[in-house]
FIDRENKE-286298 format. One line per field, with one value per residue: residue in one letter; chain; x, y, z of N, C-alpha, C in turn. Coordinates in pm, 1 decimal, padded with zeros to 6 digits. Layout:
lumlo = a/...
tiro = A/...
n_u = X/...
n_v = Y/...
n_w = Z/...
ca_u = X/...
ca_v = Y/...
ca_w = Z/...
c_u = X/...
c_v = Y/...
c_w = Z/...
end
This chain:
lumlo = x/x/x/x/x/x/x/x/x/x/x/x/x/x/x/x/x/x/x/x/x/x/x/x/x/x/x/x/x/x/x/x/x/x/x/x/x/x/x/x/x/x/x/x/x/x/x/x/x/x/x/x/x/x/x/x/x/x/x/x/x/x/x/x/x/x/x/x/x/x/x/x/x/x/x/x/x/x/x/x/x/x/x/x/x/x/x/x/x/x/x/x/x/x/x/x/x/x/x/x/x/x/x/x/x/x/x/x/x/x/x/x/x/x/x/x/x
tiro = A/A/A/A/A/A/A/A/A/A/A/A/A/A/A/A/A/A/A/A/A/A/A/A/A/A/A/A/A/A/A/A/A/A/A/A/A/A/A/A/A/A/A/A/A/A/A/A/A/A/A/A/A/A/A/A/A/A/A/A/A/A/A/A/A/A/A/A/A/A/A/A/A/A/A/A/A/A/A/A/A/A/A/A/A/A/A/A/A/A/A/A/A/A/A/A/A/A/A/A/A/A/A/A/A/A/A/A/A/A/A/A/A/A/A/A/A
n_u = 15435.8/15242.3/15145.8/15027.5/14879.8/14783.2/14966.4/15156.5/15315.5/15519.0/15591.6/15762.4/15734.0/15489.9/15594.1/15781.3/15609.7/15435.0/15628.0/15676.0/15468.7/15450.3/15703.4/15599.9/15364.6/15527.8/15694.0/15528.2/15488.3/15693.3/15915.5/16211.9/16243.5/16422.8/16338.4/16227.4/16317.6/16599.7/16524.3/16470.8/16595.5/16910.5/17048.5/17390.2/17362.3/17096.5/17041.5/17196.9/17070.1/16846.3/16943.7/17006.2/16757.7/16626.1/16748.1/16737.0/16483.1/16402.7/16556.0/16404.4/16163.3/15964.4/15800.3/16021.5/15899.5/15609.9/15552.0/15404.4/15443.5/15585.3/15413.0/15451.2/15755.1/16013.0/16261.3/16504.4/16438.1/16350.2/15995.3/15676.7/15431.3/15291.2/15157.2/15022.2/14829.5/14607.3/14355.1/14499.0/14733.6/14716.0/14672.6/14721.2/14908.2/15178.9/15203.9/15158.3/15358.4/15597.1/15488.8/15583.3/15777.1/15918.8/15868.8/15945.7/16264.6/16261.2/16195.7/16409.1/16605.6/16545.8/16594.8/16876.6/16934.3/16917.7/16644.1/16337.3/16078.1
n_v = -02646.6/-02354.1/-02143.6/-01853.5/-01708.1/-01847.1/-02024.5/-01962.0/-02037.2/-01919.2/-01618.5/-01316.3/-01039.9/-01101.5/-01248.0/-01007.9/-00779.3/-00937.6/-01020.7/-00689.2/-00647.0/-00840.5/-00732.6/-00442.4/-00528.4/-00668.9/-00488.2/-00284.3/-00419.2/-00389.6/-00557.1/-00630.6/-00650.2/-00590.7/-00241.0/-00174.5/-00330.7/-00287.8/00034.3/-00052.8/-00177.8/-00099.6/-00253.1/-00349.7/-00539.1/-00576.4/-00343.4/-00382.8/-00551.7/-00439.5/-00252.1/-00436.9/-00522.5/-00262.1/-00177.5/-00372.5/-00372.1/-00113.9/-00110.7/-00302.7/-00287.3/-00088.2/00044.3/00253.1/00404.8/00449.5/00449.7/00373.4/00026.6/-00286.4/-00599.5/-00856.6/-01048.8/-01273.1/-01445.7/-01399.1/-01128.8/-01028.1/-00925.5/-01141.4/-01115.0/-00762.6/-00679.1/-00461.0/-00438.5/-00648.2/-00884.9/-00952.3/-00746.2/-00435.1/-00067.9/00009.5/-00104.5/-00016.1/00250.3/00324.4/00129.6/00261.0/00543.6/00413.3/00369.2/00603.0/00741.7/00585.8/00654.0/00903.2/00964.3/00817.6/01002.5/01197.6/01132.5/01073.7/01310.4/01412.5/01516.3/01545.6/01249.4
n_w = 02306.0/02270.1/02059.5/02139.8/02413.9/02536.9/02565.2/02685.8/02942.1/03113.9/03178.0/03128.5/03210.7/03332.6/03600.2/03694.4/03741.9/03928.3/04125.7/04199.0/04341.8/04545.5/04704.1/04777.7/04956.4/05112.5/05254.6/05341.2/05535.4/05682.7/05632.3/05490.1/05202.9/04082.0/04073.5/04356.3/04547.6/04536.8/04646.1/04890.9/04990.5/04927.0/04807.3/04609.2/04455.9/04346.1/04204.1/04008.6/03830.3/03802.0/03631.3/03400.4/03318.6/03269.3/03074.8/02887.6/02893.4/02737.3/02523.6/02394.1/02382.0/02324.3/02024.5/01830.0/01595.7/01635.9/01871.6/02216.6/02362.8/02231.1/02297.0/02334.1/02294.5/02190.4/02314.1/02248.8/02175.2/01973.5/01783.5/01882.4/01770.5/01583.1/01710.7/01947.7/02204.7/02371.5/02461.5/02708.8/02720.4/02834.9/02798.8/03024.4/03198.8/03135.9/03178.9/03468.8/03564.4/03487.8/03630.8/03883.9/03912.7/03819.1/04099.7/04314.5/04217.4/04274.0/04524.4/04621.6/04552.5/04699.0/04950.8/04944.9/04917.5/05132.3/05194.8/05370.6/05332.7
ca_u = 15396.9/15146.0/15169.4/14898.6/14858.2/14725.8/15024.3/15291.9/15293.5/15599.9/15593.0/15852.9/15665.2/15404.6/15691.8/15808.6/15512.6/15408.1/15727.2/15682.6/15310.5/15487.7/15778.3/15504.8/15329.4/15637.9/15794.6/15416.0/15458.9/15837.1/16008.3/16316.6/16242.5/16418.6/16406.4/16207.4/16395.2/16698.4/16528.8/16409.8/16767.8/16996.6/17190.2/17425.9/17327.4/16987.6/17092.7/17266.4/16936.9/16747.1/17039.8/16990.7/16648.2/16616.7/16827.3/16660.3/16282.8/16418.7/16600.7/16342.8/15981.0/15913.2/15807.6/16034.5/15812.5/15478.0/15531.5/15347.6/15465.2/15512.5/15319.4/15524.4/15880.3/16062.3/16379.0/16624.2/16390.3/16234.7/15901.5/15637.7/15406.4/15299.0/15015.6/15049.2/14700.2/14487.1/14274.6/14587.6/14809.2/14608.1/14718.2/14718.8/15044.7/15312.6/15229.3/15175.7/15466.0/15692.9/15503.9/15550.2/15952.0/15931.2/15819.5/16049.8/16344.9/16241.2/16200.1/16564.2/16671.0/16518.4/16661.1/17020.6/16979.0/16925.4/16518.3/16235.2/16010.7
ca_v = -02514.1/-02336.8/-02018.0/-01864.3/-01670.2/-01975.9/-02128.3/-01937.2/-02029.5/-01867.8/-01463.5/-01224.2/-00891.0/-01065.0/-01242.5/-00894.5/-00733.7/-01043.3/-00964.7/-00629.0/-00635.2/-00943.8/-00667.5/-00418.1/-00620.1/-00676.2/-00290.7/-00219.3/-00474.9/-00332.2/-00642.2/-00613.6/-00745.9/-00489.3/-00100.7/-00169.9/-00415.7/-00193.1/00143.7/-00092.6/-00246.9/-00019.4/-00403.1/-00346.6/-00686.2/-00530.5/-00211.2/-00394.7/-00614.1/-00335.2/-00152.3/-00525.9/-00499.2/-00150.1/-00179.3/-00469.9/-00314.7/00012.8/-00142.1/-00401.8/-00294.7/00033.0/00054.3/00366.4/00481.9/00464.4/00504.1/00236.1/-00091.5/-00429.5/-00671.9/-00989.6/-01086.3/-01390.4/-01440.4/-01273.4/-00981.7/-01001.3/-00933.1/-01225.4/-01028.6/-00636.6/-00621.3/-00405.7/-00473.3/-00791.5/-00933.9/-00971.7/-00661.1/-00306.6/00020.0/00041.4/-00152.5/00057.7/00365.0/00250.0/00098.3/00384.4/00633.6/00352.4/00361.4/00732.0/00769.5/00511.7/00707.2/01043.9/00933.9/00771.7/01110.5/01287.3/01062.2/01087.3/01466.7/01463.5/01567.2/01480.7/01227.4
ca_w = 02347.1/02159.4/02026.2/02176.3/02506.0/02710.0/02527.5/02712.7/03077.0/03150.9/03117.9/03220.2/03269.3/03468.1/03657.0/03747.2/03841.1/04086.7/04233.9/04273.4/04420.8/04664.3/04727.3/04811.3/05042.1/05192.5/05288.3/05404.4/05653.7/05750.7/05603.1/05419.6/05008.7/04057.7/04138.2/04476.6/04650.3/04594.9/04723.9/05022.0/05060.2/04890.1/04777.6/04454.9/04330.8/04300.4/04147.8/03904.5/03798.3/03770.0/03517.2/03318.2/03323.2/03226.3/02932.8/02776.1/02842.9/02695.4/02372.8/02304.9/02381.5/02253.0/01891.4/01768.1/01536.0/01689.1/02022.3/02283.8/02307.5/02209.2/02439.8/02380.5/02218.3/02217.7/02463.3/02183.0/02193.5/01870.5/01832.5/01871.1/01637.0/01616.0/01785.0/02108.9/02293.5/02338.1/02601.1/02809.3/02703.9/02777.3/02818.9/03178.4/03260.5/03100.7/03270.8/03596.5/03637.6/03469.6/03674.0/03957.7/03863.6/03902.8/04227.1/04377.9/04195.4/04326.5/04679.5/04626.0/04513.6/04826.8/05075.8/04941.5/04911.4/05254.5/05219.5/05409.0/05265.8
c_u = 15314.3/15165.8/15077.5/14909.1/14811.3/14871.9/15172.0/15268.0/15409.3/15599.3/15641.7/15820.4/15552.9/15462.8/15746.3/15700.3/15420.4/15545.6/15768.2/15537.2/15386.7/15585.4/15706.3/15442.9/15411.1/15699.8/15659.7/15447.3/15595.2/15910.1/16095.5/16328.3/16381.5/16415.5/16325.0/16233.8/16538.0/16662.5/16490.3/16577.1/16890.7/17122.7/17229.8/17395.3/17173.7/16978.0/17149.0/17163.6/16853.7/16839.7/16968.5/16847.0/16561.2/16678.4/16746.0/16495.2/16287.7/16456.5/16496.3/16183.8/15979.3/15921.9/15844.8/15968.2/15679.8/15457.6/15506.4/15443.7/15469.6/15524.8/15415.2/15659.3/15945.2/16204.8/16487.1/16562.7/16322.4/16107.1/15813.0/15523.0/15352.5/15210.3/15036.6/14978.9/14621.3/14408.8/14350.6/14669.1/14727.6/14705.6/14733.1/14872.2/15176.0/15302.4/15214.6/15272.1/15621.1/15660.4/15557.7/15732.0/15969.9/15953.6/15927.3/16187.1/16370.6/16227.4/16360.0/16633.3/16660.8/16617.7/16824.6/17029.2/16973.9/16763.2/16415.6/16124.7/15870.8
c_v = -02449.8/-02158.4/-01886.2/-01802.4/-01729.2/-02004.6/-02100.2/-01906.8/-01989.8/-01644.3/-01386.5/-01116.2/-00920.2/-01129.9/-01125.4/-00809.7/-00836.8/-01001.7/-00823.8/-00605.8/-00745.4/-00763.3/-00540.5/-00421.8/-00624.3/-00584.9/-00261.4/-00265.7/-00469.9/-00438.3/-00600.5/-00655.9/-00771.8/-00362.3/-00086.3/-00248.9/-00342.2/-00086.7/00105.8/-00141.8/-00201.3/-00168.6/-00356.0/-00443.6/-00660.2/-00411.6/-00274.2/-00496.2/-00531.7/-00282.9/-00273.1/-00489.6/-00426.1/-00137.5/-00234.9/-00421.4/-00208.8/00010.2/-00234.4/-00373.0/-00197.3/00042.5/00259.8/00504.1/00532.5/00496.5/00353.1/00119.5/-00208.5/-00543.8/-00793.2/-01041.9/-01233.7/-01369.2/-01376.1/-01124.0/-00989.1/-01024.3/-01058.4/-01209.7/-00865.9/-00552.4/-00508.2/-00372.6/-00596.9/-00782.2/-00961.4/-00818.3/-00549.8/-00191.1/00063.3/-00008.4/-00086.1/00200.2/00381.5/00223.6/00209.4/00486.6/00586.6/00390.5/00492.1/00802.7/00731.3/00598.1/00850.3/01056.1/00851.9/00898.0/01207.7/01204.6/01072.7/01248.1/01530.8/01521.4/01485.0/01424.3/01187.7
c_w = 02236.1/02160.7/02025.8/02320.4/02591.5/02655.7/02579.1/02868.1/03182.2/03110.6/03228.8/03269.1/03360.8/03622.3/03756.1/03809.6/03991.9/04207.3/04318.4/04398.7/04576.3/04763.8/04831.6/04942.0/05166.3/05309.0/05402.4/05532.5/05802.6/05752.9/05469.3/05247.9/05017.9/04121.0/04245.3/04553.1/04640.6/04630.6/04862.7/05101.8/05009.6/04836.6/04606.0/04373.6/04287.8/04227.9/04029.7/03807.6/03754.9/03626.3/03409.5/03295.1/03272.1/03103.1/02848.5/02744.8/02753.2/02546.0/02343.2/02260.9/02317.2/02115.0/01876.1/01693.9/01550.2/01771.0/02097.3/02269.5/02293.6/02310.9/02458.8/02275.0/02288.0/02300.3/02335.2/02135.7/02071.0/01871.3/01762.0/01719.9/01661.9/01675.3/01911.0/02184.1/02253.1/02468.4/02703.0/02827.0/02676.4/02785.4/02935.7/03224.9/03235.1/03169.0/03373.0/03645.7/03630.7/03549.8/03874.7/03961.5/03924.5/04037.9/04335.7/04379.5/04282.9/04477.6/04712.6/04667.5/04654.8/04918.8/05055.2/04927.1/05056.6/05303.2/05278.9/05325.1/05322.5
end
């Protein structure tokens, strides 16, 4: 394996976003499918994936001190090195999907409050 961005043909964040764009896809088309396969199916085993999920992006990625964060870590979370943009990793994907998180949440929140969405 090479250490190297061709050299890692496994990757978990784009893993997750293929799955949610599939997920997506999915709802549009009024089929059943992280935190949008449980606001589509309300399943605790997805609720509880998402908690995992959410934990580890929340304790591992974000550089404390700087803000933004880091693009790629190894499977015990440490980071690969400190870069936090390349030709793969821009600034577009982290707020997207947090304001993408949002949205989902807040349309959760309506529907159990009883509000029209």
């Amino acid at each position: 394996m090479l250490d190297l961005p061709e050299g890692r043909m496994v990757h978990p964040g784009h893993a997750i976003e293929m799955a949610w764009m599939l997920m997506e896809a999915a709802h549009r088309r009024d089929d059943q499918p992280l935190l949008l396969g449980w606001t589509c199916t309300g399943r605790d085993d997805l609720h509880q994936w998402y908690e995992r999920v959410h934990e580890y992006t929340f304790t591992h990625f974000p550089d404390p001190e700087c803000g933004e964060w880091y693009g790629y870590l190894n499977r015990d979370g440490s980071r690969v090195w400190t870069a936090k943009a390349n030709g793969w990793k821009g600034c577009f994907h982290l707020p997207r999907i947090l304001y993408r998180g949002y949205c989902l949440l807040d349309k959760a929140v309506s529907i159990v409050d009883g509000d029209a969405v």
